[in-house]
C-alpha positions as CSV (number, residue, x, y, z in Angstrom):
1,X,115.6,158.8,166.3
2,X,114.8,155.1,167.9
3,X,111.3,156.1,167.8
4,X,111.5,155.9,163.8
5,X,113.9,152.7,163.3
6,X,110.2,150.0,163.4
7,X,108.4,152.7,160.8
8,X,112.5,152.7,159.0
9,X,112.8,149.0,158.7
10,X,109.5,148.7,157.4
11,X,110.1,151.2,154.5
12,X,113.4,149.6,153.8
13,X,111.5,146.3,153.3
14,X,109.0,148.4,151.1
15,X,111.6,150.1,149.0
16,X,113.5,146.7,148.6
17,X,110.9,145.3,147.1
18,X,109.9,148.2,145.1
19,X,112.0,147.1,142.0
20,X,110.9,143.6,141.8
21,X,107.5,145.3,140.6
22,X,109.0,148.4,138.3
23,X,111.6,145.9,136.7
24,X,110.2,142.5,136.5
25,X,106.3,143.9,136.6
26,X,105.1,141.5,139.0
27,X,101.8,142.6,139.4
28,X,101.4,142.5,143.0
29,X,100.2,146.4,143.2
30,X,98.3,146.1,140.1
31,X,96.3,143.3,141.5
32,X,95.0,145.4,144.1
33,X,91.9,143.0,145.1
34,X,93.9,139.8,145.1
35,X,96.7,141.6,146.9
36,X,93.5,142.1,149.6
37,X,92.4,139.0,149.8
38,X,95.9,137.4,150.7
39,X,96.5,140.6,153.4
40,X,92.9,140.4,155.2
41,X,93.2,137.3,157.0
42,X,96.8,138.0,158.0
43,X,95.5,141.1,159.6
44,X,92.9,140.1,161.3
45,X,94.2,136.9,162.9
46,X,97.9,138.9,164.0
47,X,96.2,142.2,165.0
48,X,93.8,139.7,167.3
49,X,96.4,137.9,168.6
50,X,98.3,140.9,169.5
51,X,95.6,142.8,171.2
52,X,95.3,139.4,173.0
53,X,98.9,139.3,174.4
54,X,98.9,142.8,175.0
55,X,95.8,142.7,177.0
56,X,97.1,139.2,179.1
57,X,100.2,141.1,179.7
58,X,102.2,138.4,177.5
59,X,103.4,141.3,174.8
60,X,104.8,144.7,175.5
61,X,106.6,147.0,173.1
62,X,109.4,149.5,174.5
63,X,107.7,153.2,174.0
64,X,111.1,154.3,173.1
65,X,111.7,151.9,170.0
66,X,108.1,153.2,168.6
67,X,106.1,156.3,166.7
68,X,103.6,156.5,169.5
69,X,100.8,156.0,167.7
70,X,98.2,153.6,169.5
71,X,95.5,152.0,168.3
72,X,92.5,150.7,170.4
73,X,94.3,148.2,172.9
74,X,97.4,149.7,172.7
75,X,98.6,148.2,169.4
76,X,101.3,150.4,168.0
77,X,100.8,151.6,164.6
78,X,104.1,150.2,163.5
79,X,102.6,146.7,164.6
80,X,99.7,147.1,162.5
81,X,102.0,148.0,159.3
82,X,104.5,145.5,159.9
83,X,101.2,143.3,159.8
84,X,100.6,144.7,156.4
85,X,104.3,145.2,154.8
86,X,106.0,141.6,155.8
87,X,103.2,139.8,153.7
88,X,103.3,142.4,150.7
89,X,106.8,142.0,150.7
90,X,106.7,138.4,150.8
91,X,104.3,138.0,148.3
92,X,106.1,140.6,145.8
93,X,109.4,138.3,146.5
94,X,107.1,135.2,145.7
95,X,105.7,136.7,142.7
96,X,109.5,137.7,141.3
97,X,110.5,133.9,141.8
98,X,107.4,132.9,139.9
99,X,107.9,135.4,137.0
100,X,111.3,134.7,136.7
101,X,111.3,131.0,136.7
102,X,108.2,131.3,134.3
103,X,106.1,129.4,137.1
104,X,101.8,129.0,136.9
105,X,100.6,130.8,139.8
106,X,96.9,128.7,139.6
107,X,95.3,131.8,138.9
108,X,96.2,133.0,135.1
109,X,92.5,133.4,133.9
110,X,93.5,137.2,132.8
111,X,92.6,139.1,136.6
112,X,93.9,142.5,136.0
């Protein structure tokens, strides 16, 4: 069961979060492109800078404590999603603090 707890934390974040859309309606999922726009660069640049460490020997990750998925350059799966997860998740908490404080987000010209 090890091999599941990186792909278990990460739903857990996921599901966390989950309500902060249903019951405050953030928006983060609905905005689908802007949602893309924030993720794309934080891909790229961590995913690169993984592969980088992984390649120069600097980064490891414990075959036991992962799926065993690997992408090209021996990138764990889990590492991609966490990649993709941490920022939704950050975003979606951002978002509830915003909606609930009745903040401008600099970007209310009606983007659906």
């Amino acid at each position: 069961m090890r091999h599941l707890a990186y792909l278990g934390v990460l739903a857990f974040c996921l599901l966390g979060t989950l309500p902060l859309e249903l019951w405050l309606h953030v928006g983060v999922y609905r905005r689908w492109r802007r949602l893309l726009l924030t993720l794309l660069p934080v891909v790229a640049v961590f995913v690169a800078w993984d592969l980088y460490a992984i390649a120069a020997g600097h980064w490891s990750f414990d075959p036991a404590q992962v799926f065993g998925v690997q992408l090209p350059g021996a990138l764990p799966v889990e590492e991609l999603l966490f990649f993709v997860v941490v920022p939704i998740c950050s975003v979606m908490a951002y978002e509830a603090v915003r909606t609930v404080r009745g903040w401008p987000g600099g970007d209310e010209s009606g983007e659906g």
